[in-house]
C-alpha atoms as an extended CHARMM CRD file, in Angstrom:
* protein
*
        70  EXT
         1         1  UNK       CA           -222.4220000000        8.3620000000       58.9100000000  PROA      1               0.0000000000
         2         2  UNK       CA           -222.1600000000        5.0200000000       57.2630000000  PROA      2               0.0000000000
         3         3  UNK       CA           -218.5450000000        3.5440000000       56.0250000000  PROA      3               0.0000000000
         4         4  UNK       CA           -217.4390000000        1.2410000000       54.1320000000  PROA      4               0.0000000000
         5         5  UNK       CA           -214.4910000000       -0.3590000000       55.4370000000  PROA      5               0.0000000000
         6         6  UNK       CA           -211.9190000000       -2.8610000000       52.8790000000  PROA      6               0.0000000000
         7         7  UNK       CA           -209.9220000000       -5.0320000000       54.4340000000  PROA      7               0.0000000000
         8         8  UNK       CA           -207.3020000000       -5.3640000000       51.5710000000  PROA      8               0.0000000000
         9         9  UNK       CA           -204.5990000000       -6.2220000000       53.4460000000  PROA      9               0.0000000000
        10        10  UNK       CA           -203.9720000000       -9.5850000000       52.4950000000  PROA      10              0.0000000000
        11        11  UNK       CA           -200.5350000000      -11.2150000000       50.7170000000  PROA      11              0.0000000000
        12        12  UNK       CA           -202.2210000000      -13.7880000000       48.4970000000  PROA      12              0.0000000000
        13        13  UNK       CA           -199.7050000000      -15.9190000000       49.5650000000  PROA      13              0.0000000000
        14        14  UNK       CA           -201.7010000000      -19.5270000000       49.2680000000  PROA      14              0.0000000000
        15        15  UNK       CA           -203.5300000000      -18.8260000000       46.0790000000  PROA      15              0.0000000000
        16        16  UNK       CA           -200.0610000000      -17.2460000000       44.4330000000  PROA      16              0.0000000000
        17        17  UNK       CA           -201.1560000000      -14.1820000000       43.9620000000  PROA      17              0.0000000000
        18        18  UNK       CA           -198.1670000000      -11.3130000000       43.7720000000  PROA      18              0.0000000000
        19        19  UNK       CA           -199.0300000000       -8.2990000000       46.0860000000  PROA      19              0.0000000000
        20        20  UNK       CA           -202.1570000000       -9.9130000000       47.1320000000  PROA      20              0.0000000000
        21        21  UNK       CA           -205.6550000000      -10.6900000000       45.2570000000  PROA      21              0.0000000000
        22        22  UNK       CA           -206.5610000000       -7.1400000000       45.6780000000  PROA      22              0.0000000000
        23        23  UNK       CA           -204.3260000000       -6.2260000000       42.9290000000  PROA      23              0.0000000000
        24        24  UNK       CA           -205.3530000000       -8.7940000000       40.3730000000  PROA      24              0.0000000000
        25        25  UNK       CA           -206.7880000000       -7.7870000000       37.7300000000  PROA      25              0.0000000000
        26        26  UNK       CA           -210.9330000000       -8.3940000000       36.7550000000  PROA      26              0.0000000000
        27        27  UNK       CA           -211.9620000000       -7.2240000000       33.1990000000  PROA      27              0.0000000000
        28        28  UNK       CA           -208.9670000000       -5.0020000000       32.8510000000  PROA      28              0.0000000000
        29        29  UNK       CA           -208.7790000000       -3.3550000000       36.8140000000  PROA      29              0.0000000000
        30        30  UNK       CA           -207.4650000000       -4.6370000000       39.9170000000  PROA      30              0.0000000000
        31        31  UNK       CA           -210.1950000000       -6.0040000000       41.7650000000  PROA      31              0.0000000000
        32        32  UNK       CA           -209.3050000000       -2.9170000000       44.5250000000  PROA      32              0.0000000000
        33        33  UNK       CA           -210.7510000000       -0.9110000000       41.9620000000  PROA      33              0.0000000000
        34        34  UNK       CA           -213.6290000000       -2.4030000000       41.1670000000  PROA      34              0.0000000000
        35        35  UNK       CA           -214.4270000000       -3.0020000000       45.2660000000  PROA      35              0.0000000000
        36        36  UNK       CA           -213.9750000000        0.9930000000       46.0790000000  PROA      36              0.0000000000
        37        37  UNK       CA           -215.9010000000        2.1040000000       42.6290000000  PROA      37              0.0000000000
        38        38  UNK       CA           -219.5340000000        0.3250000000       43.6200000000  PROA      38              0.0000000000
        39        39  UNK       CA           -218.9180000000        1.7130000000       46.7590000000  PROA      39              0.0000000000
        40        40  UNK       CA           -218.1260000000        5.5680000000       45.9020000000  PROA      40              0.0000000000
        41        41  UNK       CA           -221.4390000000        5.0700000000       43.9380000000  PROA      41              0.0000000000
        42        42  UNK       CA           -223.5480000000        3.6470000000       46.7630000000  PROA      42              0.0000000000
        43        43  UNK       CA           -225.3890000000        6.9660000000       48.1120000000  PROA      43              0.0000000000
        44        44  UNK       CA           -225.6560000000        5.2190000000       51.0780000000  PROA      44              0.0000000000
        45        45  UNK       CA           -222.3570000000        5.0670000000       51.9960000000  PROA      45              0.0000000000
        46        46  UNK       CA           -220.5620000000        8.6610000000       53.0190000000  PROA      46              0.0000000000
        47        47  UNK       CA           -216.9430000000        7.7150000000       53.4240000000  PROA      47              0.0000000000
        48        48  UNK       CA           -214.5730000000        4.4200000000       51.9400000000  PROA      48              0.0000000000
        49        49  UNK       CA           -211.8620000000        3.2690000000       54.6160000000  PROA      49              0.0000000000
        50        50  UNK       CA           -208.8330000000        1.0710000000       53.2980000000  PROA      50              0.0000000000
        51        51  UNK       CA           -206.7700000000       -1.2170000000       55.2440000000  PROA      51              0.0000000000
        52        52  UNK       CA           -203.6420000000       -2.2500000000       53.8930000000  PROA      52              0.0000000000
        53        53  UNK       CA           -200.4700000000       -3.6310000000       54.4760000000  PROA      53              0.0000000000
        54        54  UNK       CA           -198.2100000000       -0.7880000000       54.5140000000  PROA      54              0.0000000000
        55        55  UNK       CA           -195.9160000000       -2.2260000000       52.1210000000  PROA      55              0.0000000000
        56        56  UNK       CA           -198.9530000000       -1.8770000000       49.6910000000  PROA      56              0.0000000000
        57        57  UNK       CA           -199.7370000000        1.3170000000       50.6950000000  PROA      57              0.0000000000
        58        58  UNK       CA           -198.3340000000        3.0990000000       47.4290000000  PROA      58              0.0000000000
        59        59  UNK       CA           -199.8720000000        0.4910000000       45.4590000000  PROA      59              0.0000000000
        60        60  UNK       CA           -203.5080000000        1.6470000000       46.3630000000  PROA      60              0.0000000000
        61        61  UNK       CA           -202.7270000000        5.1950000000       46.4090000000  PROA      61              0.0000000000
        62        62  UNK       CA           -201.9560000000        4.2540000000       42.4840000000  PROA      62              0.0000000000
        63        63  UNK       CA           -205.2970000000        2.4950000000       42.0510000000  PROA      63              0.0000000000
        64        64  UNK       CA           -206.9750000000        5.5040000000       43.8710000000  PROA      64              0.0000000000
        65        65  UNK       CA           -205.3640000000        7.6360000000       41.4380000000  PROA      65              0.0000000000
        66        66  UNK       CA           -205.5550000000        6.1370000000       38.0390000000  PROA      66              0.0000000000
        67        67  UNK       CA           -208.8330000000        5.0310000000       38.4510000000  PROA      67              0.0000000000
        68        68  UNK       CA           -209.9470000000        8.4100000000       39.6780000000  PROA      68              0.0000000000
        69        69  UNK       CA           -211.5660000000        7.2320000000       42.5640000000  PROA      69              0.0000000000
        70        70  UNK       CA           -211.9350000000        9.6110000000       45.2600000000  PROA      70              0.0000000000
């Protein structure tokens, strides 16, 4: 079984980024989105694992969800 594991745990905190660079936005997503997209279309990968600070955990759950990644 081969995973793909995102560390998206990060605060952003040097380069100013609110909620962390996972959450900015790159040609209209959150770059979260874009990250677990290619990888839900990689057939070589069977499973996506997100790490996250668990004061962000709602946030990706949103991402997950409005982006219809699954």
């Amino acid at each position: 079984m081969n995973l793909a594991l995102i560390v998206a745990a990060g605060k952003g905190t040097r380069m100013g980024a609110e909620g962390g660079k996972q959450f900015l936005p790159l040609a209209g997503k959150p770059v979260l989105a874009h990250t677990l997209a290619a990888f839900q279309q990689a057939s070589s990968i069977d499973a996506i694992i997100v790490i996250t600070a668990e004061e962000n955990f709602d946030r990706c759950l949103s991402v997950i969800d409005t982006y219809s990644i699954i």
